[in-house]
N, C-alpha and C positions, 0 to 999 in steps of 0.2 A: 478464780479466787473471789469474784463477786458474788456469783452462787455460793456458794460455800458461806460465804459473810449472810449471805439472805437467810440461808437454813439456819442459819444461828443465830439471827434477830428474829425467824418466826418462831425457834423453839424456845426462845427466854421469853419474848414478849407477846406471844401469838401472832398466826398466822394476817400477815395486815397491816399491821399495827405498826410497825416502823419496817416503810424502806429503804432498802441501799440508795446510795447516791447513785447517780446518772454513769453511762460507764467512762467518758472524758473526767469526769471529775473523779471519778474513784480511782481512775489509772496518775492520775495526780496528786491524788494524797498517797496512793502507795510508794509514787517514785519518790516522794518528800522524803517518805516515811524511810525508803531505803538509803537515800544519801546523809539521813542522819544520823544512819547504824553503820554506814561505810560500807555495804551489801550489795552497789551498783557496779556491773561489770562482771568480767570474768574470776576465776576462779584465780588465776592468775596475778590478775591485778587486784583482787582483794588481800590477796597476801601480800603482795607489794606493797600499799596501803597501810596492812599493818605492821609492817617491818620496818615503814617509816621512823623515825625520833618526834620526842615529843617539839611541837615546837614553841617556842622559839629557836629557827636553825641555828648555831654555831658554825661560822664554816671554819674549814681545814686550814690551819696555816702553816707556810713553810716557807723559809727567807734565803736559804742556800742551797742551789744543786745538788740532788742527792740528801737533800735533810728527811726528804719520805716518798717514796717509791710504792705505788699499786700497783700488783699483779693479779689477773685474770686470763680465765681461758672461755672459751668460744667458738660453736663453730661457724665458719664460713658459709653465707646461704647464696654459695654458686658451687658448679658441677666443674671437674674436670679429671680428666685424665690420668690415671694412673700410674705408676712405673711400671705394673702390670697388664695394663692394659685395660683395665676395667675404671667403668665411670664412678665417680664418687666425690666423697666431701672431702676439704679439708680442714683441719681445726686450728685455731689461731689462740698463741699466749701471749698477751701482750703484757708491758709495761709501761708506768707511766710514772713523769716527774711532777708531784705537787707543784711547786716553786715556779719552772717553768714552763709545763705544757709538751716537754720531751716523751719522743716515744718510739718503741722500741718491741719488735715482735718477731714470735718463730712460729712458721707453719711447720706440720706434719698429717698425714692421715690418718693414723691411727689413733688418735687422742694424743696427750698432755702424757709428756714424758717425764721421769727423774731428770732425763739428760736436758729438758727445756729449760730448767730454771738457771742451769749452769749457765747454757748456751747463752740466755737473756742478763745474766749479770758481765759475762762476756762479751755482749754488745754493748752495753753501757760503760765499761772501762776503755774498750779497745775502738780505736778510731776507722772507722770506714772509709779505704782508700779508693778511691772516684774508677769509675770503668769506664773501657773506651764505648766512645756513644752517645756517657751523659754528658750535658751539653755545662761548657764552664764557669757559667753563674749556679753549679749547685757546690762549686769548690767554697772549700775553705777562706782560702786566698782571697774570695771576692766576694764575700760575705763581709757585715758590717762584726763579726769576731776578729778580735785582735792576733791575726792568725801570726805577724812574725814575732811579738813576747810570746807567744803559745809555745811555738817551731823550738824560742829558745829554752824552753824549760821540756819539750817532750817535742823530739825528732817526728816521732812518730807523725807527726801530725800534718809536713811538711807536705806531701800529696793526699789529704786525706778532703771529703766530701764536708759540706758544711752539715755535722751534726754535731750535737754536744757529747762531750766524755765527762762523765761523772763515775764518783766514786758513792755504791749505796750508803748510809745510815741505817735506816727505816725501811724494812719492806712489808706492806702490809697484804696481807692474801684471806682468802679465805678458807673454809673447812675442805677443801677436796685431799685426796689424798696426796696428789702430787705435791701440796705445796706446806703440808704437815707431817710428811714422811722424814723418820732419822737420816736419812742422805738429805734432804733440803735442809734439812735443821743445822747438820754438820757441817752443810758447805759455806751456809750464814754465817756460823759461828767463827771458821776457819778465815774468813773476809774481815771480821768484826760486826758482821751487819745484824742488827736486830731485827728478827722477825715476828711481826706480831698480827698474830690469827686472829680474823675479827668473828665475834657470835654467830651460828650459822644461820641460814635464812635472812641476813641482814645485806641486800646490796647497798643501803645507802651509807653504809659504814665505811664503804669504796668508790663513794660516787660516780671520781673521775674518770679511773677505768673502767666502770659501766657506761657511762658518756659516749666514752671514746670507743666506741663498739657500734652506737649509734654513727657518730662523724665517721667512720670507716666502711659504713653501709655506703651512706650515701657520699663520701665525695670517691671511692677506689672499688669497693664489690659491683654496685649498681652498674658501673659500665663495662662490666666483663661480658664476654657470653656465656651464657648458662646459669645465668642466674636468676635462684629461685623465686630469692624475696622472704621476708619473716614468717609466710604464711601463704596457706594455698592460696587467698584471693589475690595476692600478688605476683602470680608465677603465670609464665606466659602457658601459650596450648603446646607449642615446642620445644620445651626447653632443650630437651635432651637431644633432640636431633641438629641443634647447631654447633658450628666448629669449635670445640672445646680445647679449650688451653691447656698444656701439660704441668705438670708439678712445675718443672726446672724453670717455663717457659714464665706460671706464674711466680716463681720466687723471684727471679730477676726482675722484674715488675714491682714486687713488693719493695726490694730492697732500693728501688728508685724513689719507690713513692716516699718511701719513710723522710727520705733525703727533703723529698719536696712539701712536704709533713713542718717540720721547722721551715721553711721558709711562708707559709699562709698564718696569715695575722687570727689571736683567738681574742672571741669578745672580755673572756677572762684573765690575760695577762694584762695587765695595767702597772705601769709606772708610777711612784708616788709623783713625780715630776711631772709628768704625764697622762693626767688619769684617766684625759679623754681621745685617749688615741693607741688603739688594741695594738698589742706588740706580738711581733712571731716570737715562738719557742728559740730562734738564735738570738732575735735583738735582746729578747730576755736574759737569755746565757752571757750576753757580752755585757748585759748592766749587773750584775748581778758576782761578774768575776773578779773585780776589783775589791769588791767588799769580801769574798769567800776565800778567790781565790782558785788555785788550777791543783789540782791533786791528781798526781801519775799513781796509777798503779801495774807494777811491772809483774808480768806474768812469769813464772820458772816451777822449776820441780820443786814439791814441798815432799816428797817421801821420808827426809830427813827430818827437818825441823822448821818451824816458821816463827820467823820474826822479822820486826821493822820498823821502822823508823819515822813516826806517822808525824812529827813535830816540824821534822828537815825535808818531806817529804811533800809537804803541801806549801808549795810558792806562793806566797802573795802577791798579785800580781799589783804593780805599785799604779795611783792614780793618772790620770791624764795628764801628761805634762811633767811627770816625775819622772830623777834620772834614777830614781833607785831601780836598781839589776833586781829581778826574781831569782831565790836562792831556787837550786834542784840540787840532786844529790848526782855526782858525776856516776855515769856508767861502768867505770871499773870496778866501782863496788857493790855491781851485783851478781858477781860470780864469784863468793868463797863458799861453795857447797862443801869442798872438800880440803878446806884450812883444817890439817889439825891440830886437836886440843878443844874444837868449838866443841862446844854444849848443847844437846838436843834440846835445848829450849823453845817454849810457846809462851810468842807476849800477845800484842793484840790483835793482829791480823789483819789490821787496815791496808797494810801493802807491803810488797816483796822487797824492800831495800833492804839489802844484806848490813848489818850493824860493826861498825868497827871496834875491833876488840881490844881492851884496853892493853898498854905497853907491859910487855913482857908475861902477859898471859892468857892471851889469843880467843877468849873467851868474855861473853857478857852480853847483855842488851842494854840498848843505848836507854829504855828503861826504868830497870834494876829491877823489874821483878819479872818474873815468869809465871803460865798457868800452867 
């Protein structure tokens, strides 16, 4: 490029007459030159760059479990094992809680499935019951979550691992097809969850599950074997001839980690009370439930019709020190699939508690309107 520049000041000005600068200094005004156009680096990270927001940042806010939800997919940059027999990658969909740092993920090999996003709203309502092995500070029980008001308002929870259960609002994803396809759309819709597709080419519109793809390199892929690294200069000379972990071998793995995932403190949660002392994704969940609150969502057949009861359905869980009881809706009224007289109605879809129907005509949503 400095030749170039030379044959261009001899033919305006003649042969002479003005030369280039020195070549340190010419490689100095160009780099200038490039970081003022945003031109430095890869091809990659120039698009990065400009996919950025303008700034002044705005950041994300979110005050209750479950108010906004990022999902992304990714693959895994380690090797393993097959169900077939052959070496290969896995791909990783995660999700993540704004509010508090919860996080929630399914591998498979073959890419990002329809059946992923189910799976992962599925992990986020339903509680993960502790395997023998893991060791009993990742329980429930002996976490700083108020696990016996929990136990009373949802069973479920009574042997279950210290992770949070939330019910979605807000899922935000990006342009790929898994996560804009009429089956994701439907299955949102059918939850009450909104999903909302952000522009494409924009990671920073997702930050935090792009973050968190980072924090899962380096504190759970890096110590596997076989792994590759983001890029060739990071991959060893052998990767592939070392003892490779199976599918099953790494899920069970994953689904430990995730466990111990809420329990390591992020520089991002912060307490208003506490601003300078990083809270885990549980201490989060436990500050954060008294103000929100615990919402069950119970899983059954919708082939009929769905509705529920989203009012009676989310306990307040009452302050420290309070005798007020958490309302929950008792368990025998979630099995009138086949009351008849009920009405194939759709109200909102926040949760499966079957609605009692008013006297003498066995029909209605607690309500009164249907979609």
């Amino acid at each position: 490029m400095r030749r170039e520049t030379q044959w261009w000041l001899d033919a305006r000005h003649g042969v002479g007459v003005v030369e280039a600068p020195a070549e340190s200094t010419f490689n100095k005004l160009i780099d200038a030159v490039e970081e003022s156009l945003g031109l430095q680096g890869m091809v990659a990270q120039r698009r990065a760059r400009a996919a950025r927001p303008t700034p002044p940042f705005k950041p994300t806010l979110a005050l209750r479990p479950g108010e906004l939800v990022m999902m992304d997919s990714s693959p895994l940059d380690v090797l393993v094992v097959l169900d077939d027999g052959v070496v290969g990658r896995l791909e990783l969909t995660t999700a993540v809680d704004v509010a508090m740092g919860g996080l929630w993920g399914v591998m498979r090999p073959a890419g990002s499935k329809l059946t992923d996003v189910a799976v992962l709203l599925a992990q986020m309502m339903t509680p993960v019951v502790m395997r023998p092995g893991w060791d009993a500070a990742l329980s429930m029980a002996a976490s700083v979550v108020p696990h016996e008001r929990l136990t009373a308002v949802d069973e479920r929870l009574k042997d279950a691992a210290a992770r949070p259960v939330i019910v979605p609002e807000m899922v935000v994803v990006d342009q790929g097809k898994v996560f804009v396809s009429p089956a994701t759309r439907a299955a949102c819709e059918s939850l009450g969850i909104s999903l909302q597709p952000v522009p494409p080419a924009n990671g920073p519109a997702k930050g935090h599950v792009e973050r968190c793809f980072g924090s899962i390199n380096t504190e759970f892929v890096q110590w596997l074997p076989g792994f590759t690294g983001s890029h060739v200069g990071e991959r060893g000379s052998r990767v592939e001839q070392e003892q490779l972990w199976t599918v099953s071998e790494l899920q069970a793995l994953w689904e430990e980690f995730l466990v111990h995932w809420h329990h390591r403190p992020h520089e991002g949660l912060r307490h208003p009370l506490m601003p300078k002392k990083a809270l885990t994704p549980n201490q989060m969940w436990a500050a954060l439930l008294p103000v929100a609150g615990y919402a069950r969502c119970r899983c059954r057949r919708t082939t009929s019709w769905n509705c529920c009861r989203c009012a009676g359905n989310r306990s307040q869980m009452p302050a420290s020190g309070s005798t007020t009881a958490p309302t929950t809706i008792p368990a025998s009224t979630d099995t009138a699939d086949n009351t008849p007289g009920w009405p194939r109605k759709r109200a909102c879809g926040r949760c499966t508690t079957t609605p009692t129907p008013p006297p003498g005509s066995g029909s209605g949503c607690p309500r009164g309107s249907s979609r």
